[in-house]
Backbone as CSV, one residue per row, in Angstrom:
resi,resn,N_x,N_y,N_z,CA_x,CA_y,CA_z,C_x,C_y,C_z
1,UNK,11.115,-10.846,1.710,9.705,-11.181,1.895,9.253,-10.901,3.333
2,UNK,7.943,-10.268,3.286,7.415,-10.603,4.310,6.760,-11.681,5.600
3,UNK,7.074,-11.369,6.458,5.875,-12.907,7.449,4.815,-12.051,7.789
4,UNK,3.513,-13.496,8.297,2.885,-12.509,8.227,2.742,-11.995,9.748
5,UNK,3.471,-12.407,10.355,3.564,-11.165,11.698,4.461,-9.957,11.630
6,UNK,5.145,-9.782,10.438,5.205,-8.277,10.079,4.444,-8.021,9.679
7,UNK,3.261,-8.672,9.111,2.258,-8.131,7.787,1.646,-7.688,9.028
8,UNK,1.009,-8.537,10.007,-0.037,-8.148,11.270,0.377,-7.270,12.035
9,UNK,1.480,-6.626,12.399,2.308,-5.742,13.242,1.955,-4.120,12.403
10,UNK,2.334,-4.370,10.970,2.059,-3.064,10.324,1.168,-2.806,10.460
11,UNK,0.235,-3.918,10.149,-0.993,-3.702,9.559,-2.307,-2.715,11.628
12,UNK,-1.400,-3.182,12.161,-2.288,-3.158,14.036,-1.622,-1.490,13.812
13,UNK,-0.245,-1.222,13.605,0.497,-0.186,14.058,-0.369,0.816,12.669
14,UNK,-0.687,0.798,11.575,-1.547,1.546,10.224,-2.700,1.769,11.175
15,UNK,-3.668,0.720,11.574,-4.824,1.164,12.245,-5.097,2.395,13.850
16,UNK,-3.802,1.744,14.129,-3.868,2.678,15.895,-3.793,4.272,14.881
17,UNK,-3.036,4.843,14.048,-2.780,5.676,14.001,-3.848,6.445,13.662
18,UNK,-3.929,7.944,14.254,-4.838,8.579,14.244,-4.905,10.388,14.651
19,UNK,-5.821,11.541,14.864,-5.459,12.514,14.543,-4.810,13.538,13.764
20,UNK,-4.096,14.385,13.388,-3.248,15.504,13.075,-2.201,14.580,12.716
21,UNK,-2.022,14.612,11.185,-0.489,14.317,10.508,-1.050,12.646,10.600
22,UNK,-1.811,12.173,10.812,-2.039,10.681,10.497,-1.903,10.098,8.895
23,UNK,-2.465,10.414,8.717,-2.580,10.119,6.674,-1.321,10.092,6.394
24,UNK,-0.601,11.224,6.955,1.118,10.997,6.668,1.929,9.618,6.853
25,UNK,1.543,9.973,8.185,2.354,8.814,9.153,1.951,7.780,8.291
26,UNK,0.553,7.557,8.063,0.372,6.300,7.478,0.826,5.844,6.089
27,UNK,0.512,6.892,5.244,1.419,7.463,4.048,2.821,6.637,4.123
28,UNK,3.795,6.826,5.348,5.129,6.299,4.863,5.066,5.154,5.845
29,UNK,4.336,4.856,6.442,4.170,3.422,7.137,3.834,2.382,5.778
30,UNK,3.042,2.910,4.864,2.997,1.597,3.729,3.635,1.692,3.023
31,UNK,4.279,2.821,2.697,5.254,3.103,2.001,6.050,1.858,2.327
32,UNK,6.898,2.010,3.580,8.128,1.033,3.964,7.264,-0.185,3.739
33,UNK,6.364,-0.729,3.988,6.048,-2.105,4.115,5.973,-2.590,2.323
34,UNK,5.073,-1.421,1.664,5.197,-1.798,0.212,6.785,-2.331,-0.542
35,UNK,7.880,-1.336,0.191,9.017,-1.344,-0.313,9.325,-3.079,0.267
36,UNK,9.096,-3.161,1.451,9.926,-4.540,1.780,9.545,-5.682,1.255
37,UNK,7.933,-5.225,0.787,7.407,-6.494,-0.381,7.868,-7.348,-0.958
38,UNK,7.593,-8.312,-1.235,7.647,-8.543,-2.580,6.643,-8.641,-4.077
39,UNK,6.958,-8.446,-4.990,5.742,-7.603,-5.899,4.530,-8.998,-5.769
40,UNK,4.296,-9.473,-5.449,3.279,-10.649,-5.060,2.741,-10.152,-3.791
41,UNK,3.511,-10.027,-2.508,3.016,-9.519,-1.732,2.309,-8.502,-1.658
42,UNK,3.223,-6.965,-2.444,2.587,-5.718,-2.467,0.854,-6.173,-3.141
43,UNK,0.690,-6.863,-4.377,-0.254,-7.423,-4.929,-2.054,-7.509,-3.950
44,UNK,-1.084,-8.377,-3.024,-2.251,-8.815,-1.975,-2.857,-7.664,-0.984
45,UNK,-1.066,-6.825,-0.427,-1.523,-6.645,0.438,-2.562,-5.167,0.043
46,UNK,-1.987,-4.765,-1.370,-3.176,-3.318,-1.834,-4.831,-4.042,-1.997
47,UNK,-4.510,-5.252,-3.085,-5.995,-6.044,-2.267,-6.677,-6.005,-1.623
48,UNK,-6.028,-6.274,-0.073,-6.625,-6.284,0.816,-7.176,-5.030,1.451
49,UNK,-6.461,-3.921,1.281,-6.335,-2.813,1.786,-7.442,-2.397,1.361
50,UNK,-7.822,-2.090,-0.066,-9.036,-1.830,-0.883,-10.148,-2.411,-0.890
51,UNK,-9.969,-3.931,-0.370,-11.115,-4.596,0.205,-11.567,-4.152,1.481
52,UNK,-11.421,-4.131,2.286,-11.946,-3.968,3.517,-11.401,-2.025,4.256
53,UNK,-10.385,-1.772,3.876,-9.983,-0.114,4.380,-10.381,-0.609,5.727
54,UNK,-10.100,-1.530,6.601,-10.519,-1.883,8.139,-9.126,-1.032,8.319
55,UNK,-8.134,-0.119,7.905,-7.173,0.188,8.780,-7.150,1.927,9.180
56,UNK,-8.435,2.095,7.909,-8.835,3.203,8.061,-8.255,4.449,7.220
57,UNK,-7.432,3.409,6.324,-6.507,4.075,5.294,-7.086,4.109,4.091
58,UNK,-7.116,5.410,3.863,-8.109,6.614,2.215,-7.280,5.846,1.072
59,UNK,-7.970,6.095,-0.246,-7.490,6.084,-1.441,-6.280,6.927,-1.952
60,UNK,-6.237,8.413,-0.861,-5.559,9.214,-0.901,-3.896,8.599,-0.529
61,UNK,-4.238,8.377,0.642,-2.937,8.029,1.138,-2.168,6.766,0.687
62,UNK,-2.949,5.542,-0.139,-2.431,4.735,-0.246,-2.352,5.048,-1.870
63,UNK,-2.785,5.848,-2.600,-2.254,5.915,-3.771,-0.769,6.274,-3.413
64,UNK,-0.189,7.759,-2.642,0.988,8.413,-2.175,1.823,7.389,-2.102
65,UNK,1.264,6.215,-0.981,2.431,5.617,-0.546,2.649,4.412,-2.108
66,UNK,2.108,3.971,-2.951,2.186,3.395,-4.237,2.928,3.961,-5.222
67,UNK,2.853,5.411,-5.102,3.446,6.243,-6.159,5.188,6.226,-5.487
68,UNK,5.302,6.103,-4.372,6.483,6.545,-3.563,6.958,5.434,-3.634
69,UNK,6.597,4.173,-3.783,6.987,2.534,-3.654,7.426,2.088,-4.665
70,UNK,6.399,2.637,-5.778,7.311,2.720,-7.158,8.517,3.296,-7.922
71,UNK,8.390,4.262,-6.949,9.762,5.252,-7.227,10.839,5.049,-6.881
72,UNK,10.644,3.896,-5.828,11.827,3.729,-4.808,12.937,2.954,-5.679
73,UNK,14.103,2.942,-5.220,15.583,2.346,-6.021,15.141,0.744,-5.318
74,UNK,15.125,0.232,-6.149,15.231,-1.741,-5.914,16.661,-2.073,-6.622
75,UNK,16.392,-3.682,-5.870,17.843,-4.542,-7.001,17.420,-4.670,-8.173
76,UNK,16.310,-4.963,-8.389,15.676,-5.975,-9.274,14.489,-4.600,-9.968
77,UNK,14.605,-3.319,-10.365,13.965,-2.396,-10.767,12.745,-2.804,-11.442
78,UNK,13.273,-3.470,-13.085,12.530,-3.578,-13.815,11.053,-4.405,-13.703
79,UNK,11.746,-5.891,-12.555,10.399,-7.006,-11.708,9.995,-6.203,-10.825
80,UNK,10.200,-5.353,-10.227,9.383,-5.065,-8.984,8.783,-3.542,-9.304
81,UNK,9.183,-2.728,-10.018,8.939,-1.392,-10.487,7.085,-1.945,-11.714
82,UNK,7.539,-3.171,-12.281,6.211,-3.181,-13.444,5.047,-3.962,-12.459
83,UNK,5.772,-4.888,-11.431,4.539,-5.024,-10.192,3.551,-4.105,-9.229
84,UNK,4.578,-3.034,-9.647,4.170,-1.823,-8.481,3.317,-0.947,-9.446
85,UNK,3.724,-0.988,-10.219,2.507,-0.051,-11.249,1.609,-0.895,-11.689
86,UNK,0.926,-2.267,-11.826,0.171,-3.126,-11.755,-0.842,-3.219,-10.690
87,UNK,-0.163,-2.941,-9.978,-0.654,-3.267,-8.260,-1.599,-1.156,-8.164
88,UNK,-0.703,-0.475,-8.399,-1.289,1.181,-8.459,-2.401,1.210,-9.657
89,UNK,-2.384,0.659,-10.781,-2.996,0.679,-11.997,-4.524,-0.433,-11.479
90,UNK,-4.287,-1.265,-10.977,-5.347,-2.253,-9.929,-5.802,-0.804,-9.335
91,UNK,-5.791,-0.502,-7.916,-6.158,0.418,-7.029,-6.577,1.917,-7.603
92,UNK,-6.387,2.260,-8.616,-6.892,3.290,-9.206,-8.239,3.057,-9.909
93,UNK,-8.109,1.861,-10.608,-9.322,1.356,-11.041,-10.490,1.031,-10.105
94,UNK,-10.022,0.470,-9.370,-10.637,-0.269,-8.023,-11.526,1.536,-7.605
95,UNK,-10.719,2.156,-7.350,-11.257,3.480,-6.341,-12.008,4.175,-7.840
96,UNK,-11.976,4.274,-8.506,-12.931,4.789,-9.944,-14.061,4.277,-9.912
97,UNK,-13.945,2.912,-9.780,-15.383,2.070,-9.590,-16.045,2.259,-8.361
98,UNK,-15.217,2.079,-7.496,-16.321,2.829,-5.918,-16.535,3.686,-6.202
99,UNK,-16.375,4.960,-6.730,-16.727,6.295,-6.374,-17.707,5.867,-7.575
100,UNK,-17.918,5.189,-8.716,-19.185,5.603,-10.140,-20.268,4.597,-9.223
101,UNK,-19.981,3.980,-8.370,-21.003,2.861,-8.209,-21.601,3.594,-7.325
């Protein structure tokens, strides 16, 4: 699990990033944080992300890093693999509705 001064550390170090190859960087910056989740956490923190984008992070990049989070090898595959496609299946919807509204 996360604290949330890792949550606030990622979340300061996602926003500074910027220029050429950023989306990337940021890309596997949530990547790792999604992975260290836990599927409650990941929950909130795409939530949040989609609520406010204060980090400056696209639909683009945080679908990538969702698709990559899901893919990833866990202990516990089956609990944290059907959270992570819950949590991507949320945020896809979510970004469908911004873009028709």
């Amino acid at each position: 699990p996360l604290t949330l001064g890792d949550m606030h550390a990622a979340l300061l170090e996602l926003s500074a990033q910027s220029g050429k190859g950023s989306s990337g960087r940021k890309t596997e910056q949530l990547t790792e944080l999604l992975r260290r989740s836990s599927p409650v956490e990941a929950r909130y923190l795409v939530r949040s992300l989609l609520g406010t984008l204060r980090t400056g992070l696209g639909g683009r990049s945080l679908r990538a890093a969702l698709a990559q989070a899901a893919a990833a090898t866990v202990p516990d595959p089956s609990h944290t693999l059907r959270a992570s496609q819950e949590a991507l299946a949320e945020a896809l919807a979510a970004e469908e509705e911004a873009e028709g509204a």
